[in-house]
FILOKOL-877079 format. One record per residue (C-alpha): residue number from 0; residue in three letters; x, y, z. Coordinates in Angstrom, 1 decimal, always signed. Layout:
FILOKOL-877079
     i    aa        u        v        w
   NUM   ala        X        Y        Z
...
This chain:
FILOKOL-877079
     i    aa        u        v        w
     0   unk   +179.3    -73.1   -111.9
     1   unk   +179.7    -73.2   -108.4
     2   unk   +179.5    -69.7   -106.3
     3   unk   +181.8    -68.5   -103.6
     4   unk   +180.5    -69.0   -100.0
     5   unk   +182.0    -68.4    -97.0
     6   unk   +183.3    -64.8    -95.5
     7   unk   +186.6    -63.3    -95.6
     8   unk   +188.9    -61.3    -93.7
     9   unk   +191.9    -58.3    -94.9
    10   unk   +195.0    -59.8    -95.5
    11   unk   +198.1    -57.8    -97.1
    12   unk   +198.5    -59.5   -100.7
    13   unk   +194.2    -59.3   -101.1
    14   unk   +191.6    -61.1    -99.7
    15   unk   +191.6    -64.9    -98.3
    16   unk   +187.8    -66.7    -98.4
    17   unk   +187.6    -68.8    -95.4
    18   unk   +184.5    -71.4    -95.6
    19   unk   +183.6    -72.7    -92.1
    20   unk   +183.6    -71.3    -88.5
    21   unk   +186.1    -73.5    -87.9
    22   unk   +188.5    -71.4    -90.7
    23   unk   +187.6    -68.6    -89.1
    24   unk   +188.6    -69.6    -85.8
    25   unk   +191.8    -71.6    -87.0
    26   unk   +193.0    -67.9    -89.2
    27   unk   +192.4    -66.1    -85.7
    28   unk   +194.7    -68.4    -83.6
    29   unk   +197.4    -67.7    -86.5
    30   unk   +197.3    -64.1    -86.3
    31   unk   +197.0    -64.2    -82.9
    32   unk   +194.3    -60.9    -82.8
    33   unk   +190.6    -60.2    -83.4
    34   unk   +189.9    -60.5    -87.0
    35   unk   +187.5    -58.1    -88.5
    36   unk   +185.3    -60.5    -90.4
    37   unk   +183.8    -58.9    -93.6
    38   unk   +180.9    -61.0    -94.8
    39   unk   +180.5    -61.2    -98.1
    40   unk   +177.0    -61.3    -98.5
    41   unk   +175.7    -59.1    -95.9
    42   unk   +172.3    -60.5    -94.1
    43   unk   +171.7    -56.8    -92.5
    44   unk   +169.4    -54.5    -94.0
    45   unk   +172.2    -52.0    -94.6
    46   unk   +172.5    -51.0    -98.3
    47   unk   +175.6    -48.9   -100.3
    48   unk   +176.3    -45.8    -99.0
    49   unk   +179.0    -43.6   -101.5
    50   unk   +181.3    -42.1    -99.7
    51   unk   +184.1    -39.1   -100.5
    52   unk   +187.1    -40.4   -103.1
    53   unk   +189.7    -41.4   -101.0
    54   unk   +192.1    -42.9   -102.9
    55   unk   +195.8    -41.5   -103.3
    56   unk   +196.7    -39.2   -106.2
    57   unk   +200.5    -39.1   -107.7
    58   unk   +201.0    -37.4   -110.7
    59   unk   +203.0    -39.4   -113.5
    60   unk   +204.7    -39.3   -117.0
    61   unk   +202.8    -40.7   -119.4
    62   unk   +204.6    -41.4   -123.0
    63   unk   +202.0    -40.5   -125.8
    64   unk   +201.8    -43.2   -128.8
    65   unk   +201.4    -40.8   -131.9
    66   unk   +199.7    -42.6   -134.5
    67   unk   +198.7    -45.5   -132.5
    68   unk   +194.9    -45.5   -133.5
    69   unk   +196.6    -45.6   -137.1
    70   unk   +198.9    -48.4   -136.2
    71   unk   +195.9    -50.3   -134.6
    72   unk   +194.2    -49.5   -138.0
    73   unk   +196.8    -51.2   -139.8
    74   unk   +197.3    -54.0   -137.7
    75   unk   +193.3    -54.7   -138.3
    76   unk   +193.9    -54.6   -141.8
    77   unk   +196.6    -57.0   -142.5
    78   unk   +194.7    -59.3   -139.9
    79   unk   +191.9    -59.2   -141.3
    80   unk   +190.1    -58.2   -137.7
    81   unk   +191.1    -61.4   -136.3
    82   unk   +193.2    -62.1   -133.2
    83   unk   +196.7    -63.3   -134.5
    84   unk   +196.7    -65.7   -131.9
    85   unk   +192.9    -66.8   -130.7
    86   unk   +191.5    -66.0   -134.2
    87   unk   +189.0    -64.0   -132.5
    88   unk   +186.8    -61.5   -134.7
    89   unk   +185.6    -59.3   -131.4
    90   unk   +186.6    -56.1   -133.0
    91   unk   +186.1    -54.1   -129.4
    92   unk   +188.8    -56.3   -127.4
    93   unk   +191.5    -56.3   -130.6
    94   unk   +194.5    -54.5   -130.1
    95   unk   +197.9    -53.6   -132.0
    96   unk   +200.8    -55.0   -129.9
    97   unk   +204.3    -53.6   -130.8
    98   unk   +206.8    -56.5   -130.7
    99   unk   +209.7    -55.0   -129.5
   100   unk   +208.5    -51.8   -127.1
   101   unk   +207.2    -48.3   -128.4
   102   unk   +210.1    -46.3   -128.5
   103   unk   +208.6    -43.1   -131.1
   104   unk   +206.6    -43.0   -134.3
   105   unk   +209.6    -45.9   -135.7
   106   unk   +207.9    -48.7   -133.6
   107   unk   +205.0    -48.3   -135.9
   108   unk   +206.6    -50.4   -138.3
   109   unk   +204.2    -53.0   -140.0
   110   unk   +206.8    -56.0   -139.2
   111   unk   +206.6    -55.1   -135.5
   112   unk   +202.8    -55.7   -135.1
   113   unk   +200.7    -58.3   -134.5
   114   unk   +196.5    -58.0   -133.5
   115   unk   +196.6    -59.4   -130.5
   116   unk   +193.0    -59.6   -128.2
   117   unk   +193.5    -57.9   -125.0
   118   unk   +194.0    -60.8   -122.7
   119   unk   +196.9    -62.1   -125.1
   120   unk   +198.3    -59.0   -125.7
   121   unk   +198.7    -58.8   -121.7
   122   unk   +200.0    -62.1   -121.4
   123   unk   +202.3    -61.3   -124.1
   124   unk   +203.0    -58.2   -122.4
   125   unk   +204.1    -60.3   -119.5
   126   unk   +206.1    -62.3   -121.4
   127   unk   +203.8    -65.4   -120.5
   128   unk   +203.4    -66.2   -124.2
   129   unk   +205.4    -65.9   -127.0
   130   unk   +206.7    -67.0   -130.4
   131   unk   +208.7    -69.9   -131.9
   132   unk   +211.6    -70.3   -134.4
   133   unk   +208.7    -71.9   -136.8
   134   unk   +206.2    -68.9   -135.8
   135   unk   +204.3    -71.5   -132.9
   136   unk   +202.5    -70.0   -130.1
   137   unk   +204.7    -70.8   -126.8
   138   unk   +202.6    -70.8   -123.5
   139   unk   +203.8    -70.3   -120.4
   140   unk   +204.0    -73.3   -118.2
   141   unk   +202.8    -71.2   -115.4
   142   unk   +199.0    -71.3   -117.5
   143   unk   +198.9    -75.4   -117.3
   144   unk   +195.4    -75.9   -116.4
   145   unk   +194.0    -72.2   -117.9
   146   unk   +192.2    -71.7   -121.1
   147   unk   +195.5    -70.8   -122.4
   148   unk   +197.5    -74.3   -122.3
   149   unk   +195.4    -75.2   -125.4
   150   unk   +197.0    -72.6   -127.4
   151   unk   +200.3    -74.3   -127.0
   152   unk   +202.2    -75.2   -130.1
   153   unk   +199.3    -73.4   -132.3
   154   unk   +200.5    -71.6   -135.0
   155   unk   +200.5    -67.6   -135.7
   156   unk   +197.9    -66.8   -137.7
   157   unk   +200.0    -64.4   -140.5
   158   unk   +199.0    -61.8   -142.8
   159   unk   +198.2    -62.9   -146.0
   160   unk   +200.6    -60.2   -146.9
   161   unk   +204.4    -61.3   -146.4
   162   unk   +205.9    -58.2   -146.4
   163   unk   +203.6    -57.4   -143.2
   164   unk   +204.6    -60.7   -141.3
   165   unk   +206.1    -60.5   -138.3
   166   unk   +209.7    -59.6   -138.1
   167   unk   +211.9    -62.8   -137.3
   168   unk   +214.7    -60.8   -135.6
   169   unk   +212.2    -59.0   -133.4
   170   unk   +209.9    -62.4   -132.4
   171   unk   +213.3    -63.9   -131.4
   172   unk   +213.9    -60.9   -128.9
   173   unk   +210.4    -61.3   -127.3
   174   unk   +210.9    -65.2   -127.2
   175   unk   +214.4    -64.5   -125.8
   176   unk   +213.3    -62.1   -122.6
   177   unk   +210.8    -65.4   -121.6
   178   unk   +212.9    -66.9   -118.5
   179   unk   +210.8    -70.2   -119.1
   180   unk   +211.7    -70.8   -122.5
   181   unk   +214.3    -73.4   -122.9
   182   unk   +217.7    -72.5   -124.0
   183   unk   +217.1    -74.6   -127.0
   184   unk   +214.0    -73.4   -128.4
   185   unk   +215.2    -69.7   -127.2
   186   unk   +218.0    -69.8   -130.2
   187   unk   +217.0    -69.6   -133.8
């Protein structure tokens, strides 16, 4: 695997590598000021230095999920301990996913969970994957080229128990809220 090289400078959105003096120099005529280079691998003897916390504070609502370490609990259960998706047995990184949105102790609801591993329980989250008519794993287009693509047209791995399975109405919402999905595989 090849390793980043190069230095990089502040930019709004992140940070921008730039690989060659002449990068440098060609960013700097764009923005028109002196750019603060940050190299990433420092050649000074400087080391770390903690400083005081400095980062804003806001205070926030945050919902609590009663009985979501039961619901997880469940959801590893009628999985089995395995990713509904990736098939994945990494207990630490499997989470209960709610279907259609926690709204109260009701969401817990057996058909409106699936054991999802983190990473695809963000992308489904996102609504950058989703679920078929015939219970296929739908990727995003946007992930062409990522290790998700592969998942494409896979099917859900179910609960051996039917009266767990996911609930049809509720997959068809989720699928429905994806923008990229086609109007014709959006209807079931």
């Amino acid at each position: 695997m090849a390793t980043a090289t190069g230095t990089t400078v502040p930019a709004s959105n992140g940070r921008i590598e730039v690989k060659s003096v002449e990068g440098e120099h060609y960013l700097q005529s764009l923005l028109e000021t002196d750019v603060r280079i940050d190299v990433t691998h420092p050649t000074s003897g400087t080391a770390y230095e903690p400083g005081e916390d400095l980062r804003a504070r806001s205070k926030r609502t945050i919902n609590i999920r009663r009985g979501q370490g039961k619901f997880r609990d469940s959801r590893i259960d009628s999985y089995h301990a395995k990713c509904a998706v990736t098939g994945s047995p990494a207990l630490a990184v499997l989470e209960a996913a709610h279907i259609n949105r926690y709204f109260g102790d009701h969401s817990h609801h057996a058909t409106n969970g699936l054991l999802l591993r983190a990473d695809t329980l963000t992308l489904f989250n996102l609504l950058r994957i989703t679920v078929d008519e015939s219970r296929l794993l739908r990727v995003d287009p946007k992930l062409t080229g990522t290790d998700y693509e592969p998942l494409d047209g896979t099917p859900l791995r179910l609960p051996a128990n039917r009266a767990h399975h996911p609930n049809v109405d509720a997959l068809r919402r989720h699928r429905e809220s994806c923008t990229w999905m086609s109007k014709s595989s959006a209807t079931a």
